[in-house]
PDBQT receptor file of N, H, CA, C and O in Angstrom, charges set to zero:
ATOM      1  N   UNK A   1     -62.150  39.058  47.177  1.00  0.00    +0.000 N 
ATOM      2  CA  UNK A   1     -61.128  38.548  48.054  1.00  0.00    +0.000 C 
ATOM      3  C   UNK A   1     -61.533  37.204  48.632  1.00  0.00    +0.000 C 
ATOM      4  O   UNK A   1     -60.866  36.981  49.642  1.00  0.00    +0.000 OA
ATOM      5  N   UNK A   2     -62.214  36.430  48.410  1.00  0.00    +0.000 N 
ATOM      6  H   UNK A   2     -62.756  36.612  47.590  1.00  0.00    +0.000 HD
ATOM      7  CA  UNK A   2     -63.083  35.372  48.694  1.00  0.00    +0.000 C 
ATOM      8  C   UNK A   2     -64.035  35.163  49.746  1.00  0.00    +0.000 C 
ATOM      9  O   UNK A   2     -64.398  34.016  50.008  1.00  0.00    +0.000 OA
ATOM     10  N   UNK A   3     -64.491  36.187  50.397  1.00  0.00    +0.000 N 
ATOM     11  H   UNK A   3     -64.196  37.118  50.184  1.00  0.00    +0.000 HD
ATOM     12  CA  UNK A   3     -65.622  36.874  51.463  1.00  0.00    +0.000 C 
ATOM     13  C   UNK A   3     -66.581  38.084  51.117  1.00  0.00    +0.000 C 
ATOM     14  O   UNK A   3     -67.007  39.104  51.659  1.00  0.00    +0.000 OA
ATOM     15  N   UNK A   4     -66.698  37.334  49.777  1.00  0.00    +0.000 N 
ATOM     16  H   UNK A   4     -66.352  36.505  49.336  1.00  0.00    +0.000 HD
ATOM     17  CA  UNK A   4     -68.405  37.686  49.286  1.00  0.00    +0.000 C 
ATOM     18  C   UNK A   4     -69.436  37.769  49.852  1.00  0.00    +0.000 C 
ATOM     19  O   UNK A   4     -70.394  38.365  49.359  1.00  0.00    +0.000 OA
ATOM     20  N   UNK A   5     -69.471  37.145  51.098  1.00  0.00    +0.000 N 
ATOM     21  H   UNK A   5     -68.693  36.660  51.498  1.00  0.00    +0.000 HD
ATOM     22  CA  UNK A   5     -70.714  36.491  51.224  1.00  0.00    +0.000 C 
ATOM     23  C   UNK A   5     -70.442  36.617  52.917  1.00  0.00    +0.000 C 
ATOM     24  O   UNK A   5     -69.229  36.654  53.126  1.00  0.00    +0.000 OA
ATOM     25  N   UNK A   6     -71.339  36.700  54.312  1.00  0.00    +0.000 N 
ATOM     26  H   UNK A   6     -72.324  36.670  54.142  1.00  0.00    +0.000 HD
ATOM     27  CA  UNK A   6     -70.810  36.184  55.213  1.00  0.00    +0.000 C 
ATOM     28  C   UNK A   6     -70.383  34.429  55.234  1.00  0.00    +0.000 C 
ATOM     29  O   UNK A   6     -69.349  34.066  55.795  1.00  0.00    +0.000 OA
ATOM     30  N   UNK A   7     -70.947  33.830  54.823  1.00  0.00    +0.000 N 
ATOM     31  H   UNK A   7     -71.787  34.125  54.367  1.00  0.00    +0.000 HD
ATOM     32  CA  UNK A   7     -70.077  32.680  54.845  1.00  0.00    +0.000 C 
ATOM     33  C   UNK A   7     -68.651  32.520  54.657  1.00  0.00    +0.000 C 
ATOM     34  O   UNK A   7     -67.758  31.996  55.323  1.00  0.00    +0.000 OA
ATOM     35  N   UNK A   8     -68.723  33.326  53.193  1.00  0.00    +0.000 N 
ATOM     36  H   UNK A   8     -69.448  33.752  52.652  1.00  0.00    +0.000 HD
ATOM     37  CA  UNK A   8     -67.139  33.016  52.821  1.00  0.00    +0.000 C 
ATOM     38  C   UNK A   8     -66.034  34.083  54.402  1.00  0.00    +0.000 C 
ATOM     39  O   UNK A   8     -65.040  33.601  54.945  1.00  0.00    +0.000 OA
ATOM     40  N   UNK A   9     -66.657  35.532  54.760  1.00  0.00    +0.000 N 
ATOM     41  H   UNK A   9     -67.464  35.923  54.319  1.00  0.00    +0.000 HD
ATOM     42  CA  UNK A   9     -65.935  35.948  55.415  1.00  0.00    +0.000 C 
ATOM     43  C   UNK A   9     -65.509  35.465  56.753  1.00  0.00    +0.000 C 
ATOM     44  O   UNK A   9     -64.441  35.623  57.344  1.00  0.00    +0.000 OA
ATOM     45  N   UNK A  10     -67.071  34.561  57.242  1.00  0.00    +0.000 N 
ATOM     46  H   UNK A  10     -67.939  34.432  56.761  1.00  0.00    +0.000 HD
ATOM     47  CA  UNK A  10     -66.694  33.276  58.377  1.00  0.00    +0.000 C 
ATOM     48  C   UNK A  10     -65.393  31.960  58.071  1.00  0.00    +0.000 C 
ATOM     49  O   UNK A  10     -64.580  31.351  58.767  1.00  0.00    +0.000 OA
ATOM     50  N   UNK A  11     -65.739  31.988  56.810  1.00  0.00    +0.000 N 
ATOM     51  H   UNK A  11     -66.399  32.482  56.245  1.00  0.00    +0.000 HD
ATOM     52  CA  UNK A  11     -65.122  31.114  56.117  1.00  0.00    +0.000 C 
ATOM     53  C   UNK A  11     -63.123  31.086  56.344  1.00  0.00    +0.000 C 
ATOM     54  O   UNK A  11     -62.203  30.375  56.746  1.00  0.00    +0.000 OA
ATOM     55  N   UNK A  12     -63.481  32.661  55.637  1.00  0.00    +0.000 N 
ATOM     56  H   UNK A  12     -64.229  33.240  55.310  1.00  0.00    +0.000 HD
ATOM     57  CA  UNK A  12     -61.813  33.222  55.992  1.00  0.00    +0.000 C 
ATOM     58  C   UNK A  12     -61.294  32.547  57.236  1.00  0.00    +0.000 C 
ATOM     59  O   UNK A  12     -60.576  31.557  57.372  1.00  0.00    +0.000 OA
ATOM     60  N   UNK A  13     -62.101  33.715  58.480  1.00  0.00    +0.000 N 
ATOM     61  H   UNK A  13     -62.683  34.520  58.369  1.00  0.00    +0.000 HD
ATOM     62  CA  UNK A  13     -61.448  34.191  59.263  1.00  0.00    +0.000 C 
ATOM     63  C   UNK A  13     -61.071  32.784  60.192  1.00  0.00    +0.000 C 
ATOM     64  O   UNK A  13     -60.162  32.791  61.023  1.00  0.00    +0.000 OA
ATOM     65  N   UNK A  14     -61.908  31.609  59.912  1.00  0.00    +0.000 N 
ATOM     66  H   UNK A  14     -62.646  31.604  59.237  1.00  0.00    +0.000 HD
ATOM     67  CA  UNK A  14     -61.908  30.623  60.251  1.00  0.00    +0.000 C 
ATOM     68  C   UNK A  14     -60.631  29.826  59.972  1.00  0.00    +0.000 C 
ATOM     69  O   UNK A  14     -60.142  29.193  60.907  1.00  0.00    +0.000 OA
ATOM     70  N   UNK A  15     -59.962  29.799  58.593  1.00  0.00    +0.000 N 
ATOM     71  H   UNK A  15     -60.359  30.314  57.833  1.00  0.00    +0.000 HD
ATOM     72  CA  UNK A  15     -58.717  29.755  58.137  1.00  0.00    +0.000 C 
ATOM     73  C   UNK A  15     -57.873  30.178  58.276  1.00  0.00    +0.000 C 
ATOM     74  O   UNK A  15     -56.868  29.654  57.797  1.00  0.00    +0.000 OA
ATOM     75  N   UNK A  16     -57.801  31.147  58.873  1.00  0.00    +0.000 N 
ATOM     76  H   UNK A  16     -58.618  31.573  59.263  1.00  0.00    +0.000 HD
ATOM     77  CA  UNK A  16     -56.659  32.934  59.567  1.00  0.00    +0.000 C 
ATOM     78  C   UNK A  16     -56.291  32.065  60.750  1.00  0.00    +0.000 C 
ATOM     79  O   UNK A  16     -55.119  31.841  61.056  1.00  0.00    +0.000 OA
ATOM     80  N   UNK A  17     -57.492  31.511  61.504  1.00  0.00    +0.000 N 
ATOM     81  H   UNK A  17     -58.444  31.693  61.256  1.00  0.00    +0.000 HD
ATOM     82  CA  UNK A  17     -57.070  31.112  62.823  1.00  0.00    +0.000 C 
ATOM     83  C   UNK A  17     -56.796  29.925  62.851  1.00  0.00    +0.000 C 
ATOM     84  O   UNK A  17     -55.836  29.656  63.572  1.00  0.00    +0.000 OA
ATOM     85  N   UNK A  18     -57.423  28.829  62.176  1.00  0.00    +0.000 N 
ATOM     86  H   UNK A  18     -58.203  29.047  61.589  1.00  0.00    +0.000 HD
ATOM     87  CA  UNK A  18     -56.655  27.820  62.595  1.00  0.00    +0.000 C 
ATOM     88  C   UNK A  18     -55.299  27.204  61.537  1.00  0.00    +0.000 C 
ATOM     89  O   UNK A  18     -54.666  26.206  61.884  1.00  0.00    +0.000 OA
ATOM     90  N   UNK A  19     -55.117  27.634  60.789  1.00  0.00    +0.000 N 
ATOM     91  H   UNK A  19     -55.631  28.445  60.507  1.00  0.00    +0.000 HD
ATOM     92  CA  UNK A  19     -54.086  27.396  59.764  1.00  0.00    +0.000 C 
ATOM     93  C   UNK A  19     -53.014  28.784  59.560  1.00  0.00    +0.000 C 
ATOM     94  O   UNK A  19     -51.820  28.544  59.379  1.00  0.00    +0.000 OA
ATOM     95  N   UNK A  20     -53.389  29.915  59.591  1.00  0.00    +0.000 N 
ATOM     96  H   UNK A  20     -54.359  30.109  59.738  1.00  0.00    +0.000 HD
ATOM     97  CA  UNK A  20     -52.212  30.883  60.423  1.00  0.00    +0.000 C 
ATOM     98  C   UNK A  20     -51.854  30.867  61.636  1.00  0.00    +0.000 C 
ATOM     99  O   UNK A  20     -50.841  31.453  62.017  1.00  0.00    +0.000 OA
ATOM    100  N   UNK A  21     -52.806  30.044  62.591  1.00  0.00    +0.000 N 
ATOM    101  H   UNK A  21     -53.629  29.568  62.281  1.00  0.00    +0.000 HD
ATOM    102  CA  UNK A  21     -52.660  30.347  63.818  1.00  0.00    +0.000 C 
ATOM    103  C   UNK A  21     -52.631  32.059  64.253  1.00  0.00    +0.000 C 
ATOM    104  O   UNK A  21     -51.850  32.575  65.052  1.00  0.00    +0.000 OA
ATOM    105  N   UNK A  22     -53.589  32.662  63.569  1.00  0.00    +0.000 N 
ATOM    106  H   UNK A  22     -54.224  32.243  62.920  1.00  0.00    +0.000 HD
ATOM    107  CA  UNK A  22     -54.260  34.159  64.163  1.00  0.00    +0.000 C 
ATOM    108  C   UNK A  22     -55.269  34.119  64.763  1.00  0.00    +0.000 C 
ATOM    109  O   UNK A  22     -56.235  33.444  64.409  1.00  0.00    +0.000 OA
ATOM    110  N   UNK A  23     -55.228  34.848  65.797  1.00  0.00    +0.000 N 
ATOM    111  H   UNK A  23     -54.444  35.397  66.084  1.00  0.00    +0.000 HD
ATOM    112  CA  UNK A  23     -56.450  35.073  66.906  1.00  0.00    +0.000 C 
ATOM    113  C   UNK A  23     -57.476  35.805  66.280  1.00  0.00    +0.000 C 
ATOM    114  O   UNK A  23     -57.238  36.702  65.472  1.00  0.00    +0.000 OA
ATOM    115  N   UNK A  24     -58.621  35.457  66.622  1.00  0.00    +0.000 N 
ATOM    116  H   UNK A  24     -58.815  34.728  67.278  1.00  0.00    +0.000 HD
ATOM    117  CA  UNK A  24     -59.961  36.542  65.758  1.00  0.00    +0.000 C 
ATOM    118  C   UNK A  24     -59.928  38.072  65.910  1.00  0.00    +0.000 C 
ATOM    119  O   UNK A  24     -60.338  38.975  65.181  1.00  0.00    +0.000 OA
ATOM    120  N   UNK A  25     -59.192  38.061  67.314  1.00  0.00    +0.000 N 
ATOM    121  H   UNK A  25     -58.859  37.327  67.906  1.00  0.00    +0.000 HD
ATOM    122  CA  UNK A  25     -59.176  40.124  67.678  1.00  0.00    +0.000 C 
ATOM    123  C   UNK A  25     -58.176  40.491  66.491  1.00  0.00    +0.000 C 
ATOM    124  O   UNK A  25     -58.386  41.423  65.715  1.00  0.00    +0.000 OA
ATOM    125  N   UNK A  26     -57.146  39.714  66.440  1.00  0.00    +0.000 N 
ATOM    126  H   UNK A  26     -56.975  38.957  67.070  1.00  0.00    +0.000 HD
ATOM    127  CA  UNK A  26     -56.027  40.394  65.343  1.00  0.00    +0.000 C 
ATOM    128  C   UNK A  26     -56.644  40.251  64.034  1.00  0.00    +0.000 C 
ATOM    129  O   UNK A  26     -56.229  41.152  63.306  1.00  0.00    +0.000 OA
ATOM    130  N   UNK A  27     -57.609  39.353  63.332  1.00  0.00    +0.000 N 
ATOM    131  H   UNK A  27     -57.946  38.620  63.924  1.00  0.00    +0.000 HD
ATOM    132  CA  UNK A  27     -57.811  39.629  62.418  1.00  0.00    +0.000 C 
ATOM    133  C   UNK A  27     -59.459  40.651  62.237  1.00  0.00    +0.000 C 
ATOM    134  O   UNK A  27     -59.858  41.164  61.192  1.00  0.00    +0.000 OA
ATOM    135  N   UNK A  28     -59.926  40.681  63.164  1.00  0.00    +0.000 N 
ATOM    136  H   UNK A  28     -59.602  40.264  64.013  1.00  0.00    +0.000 HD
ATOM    137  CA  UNK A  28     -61.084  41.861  62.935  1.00  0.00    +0.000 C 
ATOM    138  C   UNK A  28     -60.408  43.207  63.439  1.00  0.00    +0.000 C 
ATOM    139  O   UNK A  28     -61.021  44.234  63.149  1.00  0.00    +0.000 OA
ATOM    140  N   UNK A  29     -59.387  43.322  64.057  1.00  0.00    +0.000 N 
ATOM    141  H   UNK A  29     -58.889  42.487  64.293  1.00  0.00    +0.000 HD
ATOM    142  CA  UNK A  29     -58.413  44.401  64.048  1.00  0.00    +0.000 C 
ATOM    143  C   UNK A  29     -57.583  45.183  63.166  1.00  0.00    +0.000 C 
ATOM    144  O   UNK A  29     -57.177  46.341  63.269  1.00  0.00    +0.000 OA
ATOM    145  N   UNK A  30     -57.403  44.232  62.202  1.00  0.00    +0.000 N 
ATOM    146  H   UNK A  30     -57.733  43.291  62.118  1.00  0.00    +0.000 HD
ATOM    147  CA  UNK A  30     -56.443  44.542  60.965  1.00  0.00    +0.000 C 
ATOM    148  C   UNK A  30     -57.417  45.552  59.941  1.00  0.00    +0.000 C 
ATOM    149  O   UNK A  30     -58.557  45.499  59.479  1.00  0.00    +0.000 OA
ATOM    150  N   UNK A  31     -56.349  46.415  59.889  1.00  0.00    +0.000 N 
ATOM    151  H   UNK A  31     -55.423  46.458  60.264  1.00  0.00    +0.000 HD
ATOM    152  CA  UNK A  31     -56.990  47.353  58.513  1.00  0.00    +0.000 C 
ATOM    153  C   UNK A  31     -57.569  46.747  57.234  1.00  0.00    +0.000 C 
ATOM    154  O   UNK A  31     -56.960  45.948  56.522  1.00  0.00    +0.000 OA
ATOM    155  N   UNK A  32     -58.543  47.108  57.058  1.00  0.00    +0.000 N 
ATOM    156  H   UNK A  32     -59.038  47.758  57.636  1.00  0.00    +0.000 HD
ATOM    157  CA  UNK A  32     -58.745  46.246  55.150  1.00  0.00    +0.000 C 
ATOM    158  C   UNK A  32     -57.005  45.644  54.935  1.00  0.00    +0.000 C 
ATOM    159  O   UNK A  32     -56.459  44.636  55.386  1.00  0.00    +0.000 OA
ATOM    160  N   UNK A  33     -56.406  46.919  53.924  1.00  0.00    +0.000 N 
ATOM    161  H   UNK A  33     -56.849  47.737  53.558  1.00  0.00    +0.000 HD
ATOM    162  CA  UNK A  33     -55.291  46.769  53.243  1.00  0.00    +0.000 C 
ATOM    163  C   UNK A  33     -54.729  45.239  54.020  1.00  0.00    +0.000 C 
ATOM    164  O   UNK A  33     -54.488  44.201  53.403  1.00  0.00    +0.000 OA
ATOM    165  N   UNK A  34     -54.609  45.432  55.481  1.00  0.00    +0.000 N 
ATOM    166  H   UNK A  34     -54.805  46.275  55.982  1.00  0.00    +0.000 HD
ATOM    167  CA  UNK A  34     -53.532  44.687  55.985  1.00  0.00    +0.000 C 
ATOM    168  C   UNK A  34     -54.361  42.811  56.146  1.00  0.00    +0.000 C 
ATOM    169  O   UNK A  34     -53.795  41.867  56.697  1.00  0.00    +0.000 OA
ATOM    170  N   UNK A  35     -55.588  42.766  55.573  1.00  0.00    +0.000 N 
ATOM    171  H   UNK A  35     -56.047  43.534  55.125  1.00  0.00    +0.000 HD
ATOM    172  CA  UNK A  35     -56.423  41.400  56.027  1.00  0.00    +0.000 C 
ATOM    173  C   UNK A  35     -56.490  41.049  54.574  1.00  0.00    +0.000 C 
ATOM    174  O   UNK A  35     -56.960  39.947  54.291  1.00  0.00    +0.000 OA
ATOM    175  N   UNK A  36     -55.994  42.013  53.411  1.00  0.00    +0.000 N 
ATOM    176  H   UNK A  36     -55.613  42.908  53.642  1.00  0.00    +0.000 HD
ATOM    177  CA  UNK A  36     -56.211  41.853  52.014  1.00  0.00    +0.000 C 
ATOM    178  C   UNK A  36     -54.475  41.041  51.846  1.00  0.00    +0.000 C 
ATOM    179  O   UNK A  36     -54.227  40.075  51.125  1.00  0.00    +0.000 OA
ATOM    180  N   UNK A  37     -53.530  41.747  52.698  1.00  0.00    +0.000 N 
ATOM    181  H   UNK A  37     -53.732  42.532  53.284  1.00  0.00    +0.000 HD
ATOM    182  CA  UNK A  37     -51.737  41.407  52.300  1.00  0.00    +0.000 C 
ATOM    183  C   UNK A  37     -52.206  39.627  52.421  1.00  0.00    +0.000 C 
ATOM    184  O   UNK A  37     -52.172  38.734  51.575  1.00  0.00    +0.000 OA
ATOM    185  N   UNK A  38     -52.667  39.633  53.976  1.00  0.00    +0.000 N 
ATOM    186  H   UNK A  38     -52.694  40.359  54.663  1.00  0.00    +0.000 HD
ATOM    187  CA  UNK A  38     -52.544  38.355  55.171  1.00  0.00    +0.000 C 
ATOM    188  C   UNK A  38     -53.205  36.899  54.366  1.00  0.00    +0.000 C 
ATOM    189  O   UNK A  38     -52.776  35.746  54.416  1.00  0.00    +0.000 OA
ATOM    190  N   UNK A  39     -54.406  37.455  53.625  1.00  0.00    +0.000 N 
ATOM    191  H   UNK A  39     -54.754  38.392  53.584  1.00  0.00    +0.000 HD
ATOM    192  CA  UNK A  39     -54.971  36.298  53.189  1.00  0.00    +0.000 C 
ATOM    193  C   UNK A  39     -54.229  36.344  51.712  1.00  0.00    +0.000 C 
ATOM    194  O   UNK A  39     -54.146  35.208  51.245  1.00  0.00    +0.000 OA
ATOM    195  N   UNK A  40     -53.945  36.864  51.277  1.00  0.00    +0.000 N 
ATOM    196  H   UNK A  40     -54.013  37.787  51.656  1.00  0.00    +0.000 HD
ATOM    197  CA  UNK A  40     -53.134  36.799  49.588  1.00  0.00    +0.000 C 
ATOM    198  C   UNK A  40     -51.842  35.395  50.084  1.00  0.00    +0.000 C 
ATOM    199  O   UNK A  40     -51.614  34.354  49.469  1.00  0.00    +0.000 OA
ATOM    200  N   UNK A  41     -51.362  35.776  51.068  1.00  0.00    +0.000 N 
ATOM    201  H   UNK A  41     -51.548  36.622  51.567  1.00  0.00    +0.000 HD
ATOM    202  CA  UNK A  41     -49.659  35.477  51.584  1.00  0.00    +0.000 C 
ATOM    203  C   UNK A  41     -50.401  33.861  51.656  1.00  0.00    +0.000 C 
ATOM    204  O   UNK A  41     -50.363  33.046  50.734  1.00  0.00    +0.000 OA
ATOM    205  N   UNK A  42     -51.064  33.656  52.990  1.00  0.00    +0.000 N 
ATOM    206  H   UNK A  42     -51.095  34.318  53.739  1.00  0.00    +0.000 HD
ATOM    207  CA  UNK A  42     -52.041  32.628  52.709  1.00  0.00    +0.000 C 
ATOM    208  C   UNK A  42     -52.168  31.863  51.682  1.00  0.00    +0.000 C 
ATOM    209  O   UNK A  42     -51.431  30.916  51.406  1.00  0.00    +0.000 OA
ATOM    210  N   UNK A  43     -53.254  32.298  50.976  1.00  0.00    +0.000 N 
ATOM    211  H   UNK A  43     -53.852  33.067  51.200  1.00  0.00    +0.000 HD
ATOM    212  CA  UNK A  43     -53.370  31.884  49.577  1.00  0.00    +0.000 C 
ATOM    213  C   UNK A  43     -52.008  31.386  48.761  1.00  0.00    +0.000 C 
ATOM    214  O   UNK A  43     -51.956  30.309  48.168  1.00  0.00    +0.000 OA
ATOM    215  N   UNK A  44     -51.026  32.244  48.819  1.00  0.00    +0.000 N 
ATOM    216  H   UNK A  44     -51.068  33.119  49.301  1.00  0.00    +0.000 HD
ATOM    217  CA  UNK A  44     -49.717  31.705  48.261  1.00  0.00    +0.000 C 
ATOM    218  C   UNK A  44     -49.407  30.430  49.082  1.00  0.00    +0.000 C 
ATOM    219  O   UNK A  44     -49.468  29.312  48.572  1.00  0.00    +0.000 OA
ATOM    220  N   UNK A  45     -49.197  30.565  49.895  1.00  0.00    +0.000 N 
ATOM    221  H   UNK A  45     -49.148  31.474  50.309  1.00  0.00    +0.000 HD
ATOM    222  CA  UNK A  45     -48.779  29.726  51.045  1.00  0.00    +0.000 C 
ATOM    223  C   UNK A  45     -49.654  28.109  50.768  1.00  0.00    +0.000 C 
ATOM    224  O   UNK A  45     -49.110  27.016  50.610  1.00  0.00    +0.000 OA
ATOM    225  N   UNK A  46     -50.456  28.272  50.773  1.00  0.00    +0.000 N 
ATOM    226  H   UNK A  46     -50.897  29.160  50.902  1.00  0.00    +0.000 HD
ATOM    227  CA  UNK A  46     -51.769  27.043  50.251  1.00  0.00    +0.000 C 
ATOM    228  C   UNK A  46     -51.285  26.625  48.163  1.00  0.00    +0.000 C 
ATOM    229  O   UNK A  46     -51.335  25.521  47.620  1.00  0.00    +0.000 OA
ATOM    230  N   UNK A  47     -50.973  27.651  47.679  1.00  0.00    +0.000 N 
ATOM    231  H   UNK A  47     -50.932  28.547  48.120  1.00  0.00    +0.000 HD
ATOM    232  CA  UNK A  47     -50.865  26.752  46.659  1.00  0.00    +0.000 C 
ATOM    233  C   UNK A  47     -48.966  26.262  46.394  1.00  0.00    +0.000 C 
ATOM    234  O   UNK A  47     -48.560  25.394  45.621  1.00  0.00    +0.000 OA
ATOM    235  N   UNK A  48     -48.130  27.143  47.304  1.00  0.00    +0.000 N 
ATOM    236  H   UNK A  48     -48.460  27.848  47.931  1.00  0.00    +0.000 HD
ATOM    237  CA  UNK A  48     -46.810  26.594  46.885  1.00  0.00    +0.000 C 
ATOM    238  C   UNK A  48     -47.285  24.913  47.722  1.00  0.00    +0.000 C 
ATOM    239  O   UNK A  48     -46.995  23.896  47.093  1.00  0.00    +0.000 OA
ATOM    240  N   UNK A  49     -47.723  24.823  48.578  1.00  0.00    +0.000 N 
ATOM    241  H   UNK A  49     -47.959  25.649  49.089  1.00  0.00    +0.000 HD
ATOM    242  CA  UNK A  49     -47.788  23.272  49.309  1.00  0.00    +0.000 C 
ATOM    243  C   UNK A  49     -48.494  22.194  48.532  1.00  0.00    +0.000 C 
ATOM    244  O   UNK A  49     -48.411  20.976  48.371  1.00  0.00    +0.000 OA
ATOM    245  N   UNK A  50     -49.334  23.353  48.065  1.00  0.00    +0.000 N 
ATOM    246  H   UNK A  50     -49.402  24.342  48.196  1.00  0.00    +0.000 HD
ATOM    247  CA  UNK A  50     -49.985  21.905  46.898  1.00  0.00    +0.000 C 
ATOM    248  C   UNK A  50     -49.393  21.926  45.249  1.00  0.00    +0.000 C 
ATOM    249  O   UNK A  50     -49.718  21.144  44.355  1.00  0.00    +0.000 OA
ATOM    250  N   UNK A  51     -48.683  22.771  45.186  1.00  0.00    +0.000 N 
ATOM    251  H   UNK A  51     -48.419  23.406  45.912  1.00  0.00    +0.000 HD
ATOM    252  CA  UNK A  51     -47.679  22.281  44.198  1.00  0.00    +0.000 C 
ATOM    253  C   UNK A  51     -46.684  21.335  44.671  1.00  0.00    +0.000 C 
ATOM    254  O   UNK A  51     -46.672  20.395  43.876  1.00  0.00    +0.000 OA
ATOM    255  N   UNK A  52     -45.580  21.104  45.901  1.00  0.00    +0.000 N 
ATOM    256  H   UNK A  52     -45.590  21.868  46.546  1.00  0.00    +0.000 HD
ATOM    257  CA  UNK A  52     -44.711  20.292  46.637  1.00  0.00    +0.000 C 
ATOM    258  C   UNK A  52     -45.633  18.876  46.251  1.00  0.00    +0.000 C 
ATOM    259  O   UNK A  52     -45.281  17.900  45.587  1.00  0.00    +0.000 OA
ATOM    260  N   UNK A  53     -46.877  19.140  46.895  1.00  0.00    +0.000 N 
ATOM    261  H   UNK A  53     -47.163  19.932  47.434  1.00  0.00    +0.000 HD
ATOM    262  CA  UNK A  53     -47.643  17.877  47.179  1.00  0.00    +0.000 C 
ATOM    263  C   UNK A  53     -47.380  16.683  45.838  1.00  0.00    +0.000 C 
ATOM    264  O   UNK A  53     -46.879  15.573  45.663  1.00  0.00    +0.000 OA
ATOM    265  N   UNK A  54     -48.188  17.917  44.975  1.00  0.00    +0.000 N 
ATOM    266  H   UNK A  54     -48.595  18.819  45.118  1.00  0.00    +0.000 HD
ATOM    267  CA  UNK A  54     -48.364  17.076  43.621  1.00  0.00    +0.000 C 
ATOM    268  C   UNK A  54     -46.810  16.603  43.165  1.00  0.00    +0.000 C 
ATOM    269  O   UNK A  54     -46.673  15.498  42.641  1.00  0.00    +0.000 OA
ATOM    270  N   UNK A  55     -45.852  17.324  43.345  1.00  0.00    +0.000 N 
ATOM    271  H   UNK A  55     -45.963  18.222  43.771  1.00  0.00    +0.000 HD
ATOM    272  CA  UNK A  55     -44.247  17.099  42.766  1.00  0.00    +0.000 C 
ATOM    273  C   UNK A  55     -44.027  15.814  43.278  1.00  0.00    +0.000 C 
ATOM    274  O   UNK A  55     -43.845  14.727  42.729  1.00  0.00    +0.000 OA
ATOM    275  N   UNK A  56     -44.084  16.187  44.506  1.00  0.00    +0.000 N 
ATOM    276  H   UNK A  56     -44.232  17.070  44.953  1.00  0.00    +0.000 HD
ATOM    277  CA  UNK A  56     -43.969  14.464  45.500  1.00  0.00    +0.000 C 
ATOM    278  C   UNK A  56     -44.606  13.210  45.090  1.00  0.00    +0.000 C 
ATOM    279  O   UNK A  56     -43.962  12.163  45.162  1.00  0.00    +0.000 OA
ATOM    280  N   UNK A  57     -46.314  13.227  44.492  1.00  0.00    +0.000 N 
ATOM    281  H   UNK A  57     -46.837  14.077  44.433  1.00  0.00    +0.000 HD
ATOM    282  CA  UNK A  57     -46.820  12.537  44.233  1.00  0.00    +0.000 C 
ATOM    283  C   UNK A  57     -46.712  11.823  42.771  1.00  0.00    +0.000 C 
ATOM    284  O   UNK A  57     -47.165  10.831  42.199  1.00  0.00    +0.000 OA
ATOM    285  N   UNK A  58     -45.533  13.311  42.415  1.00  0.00    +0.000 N 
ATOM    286  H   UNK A  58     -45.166  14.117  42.879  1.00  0.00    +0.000 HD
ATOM    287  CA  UNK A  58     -45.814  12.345  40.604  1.00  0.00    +0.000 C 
ATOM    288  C   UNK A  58     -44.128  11.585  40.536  1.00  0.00    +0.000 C 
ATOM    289  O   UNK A  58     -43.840  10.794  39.639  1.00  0.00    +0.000 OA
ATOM    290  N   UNK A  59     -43.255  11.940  41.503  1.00  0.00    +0.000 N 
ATOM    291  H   UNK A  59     -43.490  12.583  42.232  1.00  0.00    +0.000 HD
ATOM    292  CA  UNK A  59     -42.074  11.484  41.960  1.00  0.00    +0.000 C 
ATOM    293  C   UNK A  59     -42.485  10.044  42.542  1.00  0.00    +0.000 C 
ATOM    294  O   UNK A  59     -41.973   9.003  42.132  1.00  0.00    +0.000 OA
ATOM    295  N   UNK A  60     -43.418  10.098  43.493  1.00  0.00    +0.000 N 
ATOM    296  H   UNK A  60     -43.835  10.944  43.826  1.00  0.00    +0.000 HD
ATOM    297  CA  UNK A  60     -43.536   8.636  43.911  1.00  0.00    +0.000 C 
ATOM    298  C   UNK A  60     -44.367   7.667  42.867  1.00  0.00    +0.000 C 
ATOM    299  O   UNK A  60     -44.111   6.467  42.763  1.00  0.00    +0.000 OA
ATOM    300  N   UNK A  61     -45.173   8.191  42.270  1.00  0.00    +0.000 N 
ATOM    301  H   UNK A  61     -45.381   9.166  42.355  1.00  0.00    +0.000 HD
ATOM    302  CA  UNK A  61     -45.379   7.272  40.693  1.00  0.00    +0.000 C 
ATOM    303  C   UNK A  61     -44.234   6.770  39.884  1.00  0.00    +0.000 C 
ATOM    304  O   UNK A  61     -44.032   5.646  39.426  1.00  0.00    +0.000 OA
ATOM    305  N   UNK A  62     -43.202   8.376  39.780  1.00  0.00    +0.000 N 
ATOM    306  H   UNK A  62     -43.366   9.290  40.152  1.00  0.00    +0.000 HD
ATOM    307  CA  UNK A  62     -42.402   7.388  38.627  1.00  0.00    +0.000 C 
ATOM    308  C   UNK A  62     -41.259   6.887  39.218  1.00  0.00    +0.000 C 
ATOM    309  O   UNK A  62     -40.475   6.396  38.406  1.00  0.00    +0.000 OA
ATOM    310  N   UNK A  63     -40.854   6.847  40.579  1.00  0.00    +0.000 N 
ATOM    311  H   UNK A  63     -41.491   7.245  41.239  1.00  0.00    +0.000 HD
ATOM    312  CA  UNK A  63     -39.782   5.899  40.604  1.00  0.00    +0.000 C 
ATOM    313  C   UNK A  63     -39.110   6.559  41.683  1.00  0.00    +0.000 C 
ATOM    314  O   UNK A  63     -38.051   6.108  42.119  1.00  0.00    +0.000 OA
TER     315      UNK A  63
């Protein structure tokens, strides 16, 4: 889930809060299942924007 490691799980929860805007109690609160939904949604969330990004960027190349 990309918290292999404590780093990566510092890593997470570090991303939960300042880019979900989730508080640390709600995410060391959350059931497995429900910190497995939160960071997937996330994860989606991070690559539909950097797909937009790139669309935008190859739009402002060609014209």
């Amino acid at each position: 889930m990309g918290h292999d490691t404590l780093s990566g799980h510092i890593h997470t929860n570090y991303h939960l809060m300042v880019d979900a805007n989730m508080s640390l109690d709600t995410i060391n609160n959350m059931m497995p299942w429900e910190r497995i939904v939160y960071v997937n949604l996330y994860i989606e969330s991070l690559k539909k924007k950097k797909e937009e990004h790139e669309k935008q960027r190859a739009m402002a190349r060609h014209g």
